[in-house]
C-alpha positions in Angstrom: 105.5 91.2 102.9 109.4 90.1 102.6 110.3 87.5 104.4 107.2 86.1 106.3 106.8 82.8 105.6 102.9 81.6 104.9 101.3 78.3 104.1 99.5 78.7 101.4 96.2 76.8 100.7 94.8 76.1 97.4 92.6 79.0 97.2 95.9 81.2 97.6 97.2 79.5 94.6 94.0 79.5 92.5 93.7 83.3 93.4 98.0 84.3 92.3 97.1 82.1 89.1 93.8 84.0 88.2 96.1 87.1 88.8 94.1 88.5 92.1 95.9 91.1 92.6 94.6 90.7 97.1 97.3 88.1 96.5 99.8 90.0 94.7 102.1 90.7 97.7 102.6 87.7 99.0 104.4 86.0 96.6 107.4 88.0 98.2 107.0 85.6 101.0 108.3 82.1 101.8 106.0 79.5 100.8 105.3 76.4 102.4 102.6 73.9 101.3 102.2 70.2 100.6 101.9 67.8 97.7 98.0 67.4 98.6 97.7 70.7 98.0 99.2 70.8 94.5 97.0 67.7 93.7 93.9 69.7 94.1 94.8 72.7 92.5 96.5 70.6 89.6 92.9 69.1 89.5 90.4 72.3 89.4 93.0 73.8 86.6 92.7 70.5 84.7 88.9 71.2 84.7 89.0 75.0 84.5 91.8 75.7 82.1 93.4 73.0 80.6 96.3 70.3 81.3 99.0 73.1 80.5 98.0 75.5 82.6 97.4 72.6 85.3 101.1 71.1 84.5 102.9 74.2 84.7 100.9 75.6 87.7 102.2 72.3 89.4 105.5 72.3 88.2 106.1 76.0 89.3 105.0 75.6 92.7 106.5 72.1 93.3 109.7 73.4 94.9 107.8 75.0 97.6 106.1 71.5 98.8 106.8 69.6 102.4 106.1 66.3 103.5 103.0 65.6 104.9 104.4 63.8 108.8 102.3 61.0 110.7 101.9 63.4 113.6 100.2 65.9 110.8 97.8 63.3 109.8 97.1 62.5 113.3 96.4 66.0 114.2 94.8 66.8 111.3 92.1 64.0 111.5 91.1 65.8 115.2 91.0 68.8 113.7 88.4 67.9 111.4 86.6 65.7 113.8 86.8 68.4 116.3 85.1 70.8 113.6 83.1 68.4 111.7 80.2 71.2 111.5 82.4 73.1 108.9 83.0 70.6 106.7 86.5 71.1 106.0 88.4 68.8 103.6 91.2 66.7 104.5 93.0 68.7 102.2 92.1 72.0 104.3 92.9 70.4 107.7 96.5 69.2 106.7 97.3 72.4 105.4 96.2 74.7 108.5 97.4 72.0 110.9 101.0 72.1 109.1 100.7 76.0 108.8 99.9 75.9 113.2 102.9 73.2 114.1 105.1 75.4 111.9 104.1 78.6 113.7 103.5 80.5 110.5 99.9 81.7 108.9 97.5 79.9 106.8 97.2 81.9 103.6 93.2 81.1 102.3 90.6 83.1 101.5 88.2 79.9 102.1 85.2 81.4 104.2 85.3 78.4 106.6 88.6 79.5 107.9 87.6 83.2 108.6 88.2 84.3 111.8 90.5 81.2 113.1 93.7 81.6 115.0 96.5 81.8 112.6 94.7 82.3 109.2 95.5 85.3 106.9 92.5 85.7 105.6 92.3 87.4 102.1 89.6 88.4 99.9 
């Protein structure tokens, strides 16, 4: 992959920490993601493997974290209004709103996102 840069969404992380190797060549890229996004994967390690695995997952993917802007909220809440049928979570619509005013692709393999512009879609 090189130098692309990618949002990545918490199912990206959950999928590099598990080892997938579908996400294997992406960690060559340039990450982006947000805080929100480390609070819920943080969260379903807690409950799935522990508060080390949880801690250090954090920690190592800290450095890659933007801030979340007003505008991002703003656009994020019509996003999910707009597609209120999928049920996205607020979580979801920061990231790929984020990933779209940044120009650069969503990295998720979440099924609700397949087939949207500007989602790399990996399973």
């Amino acid at each position: 992959m090189g130098l692309t840069t990618y949002f990545f969404d918490t199912y990206a992380f959950l999928e590099i920490v598990k080892g997938s190797k579908e996400y294997e060549e992406y960690l060559d890229s340039t990450i982006i993601t947000t805080k929100l996004n480390l609070l819920e994967l943080h969260y379903i390690l807690l409950k799935e493997r522990g508060i080390v695995v949880a801690d250090a997952a954090y920690n190592f993917f800290c450095e890659y974290t933007i801030d979340v802007t007003d505008n991002a909220i703003r656009e994020s809440s019509k996003f999910r209004y707009k597609h209120k049928e999928k049920n996205f979570s607020y979580i979801d619509c920061i990231g790929y709103i984020i990933a779209r005013m940044h120009n650069i692709p969503f990295l998720t393999g979440d099924k609700a996102f397949k087939g949207m512009e500007g989602v790399e879609f990996v399973r």
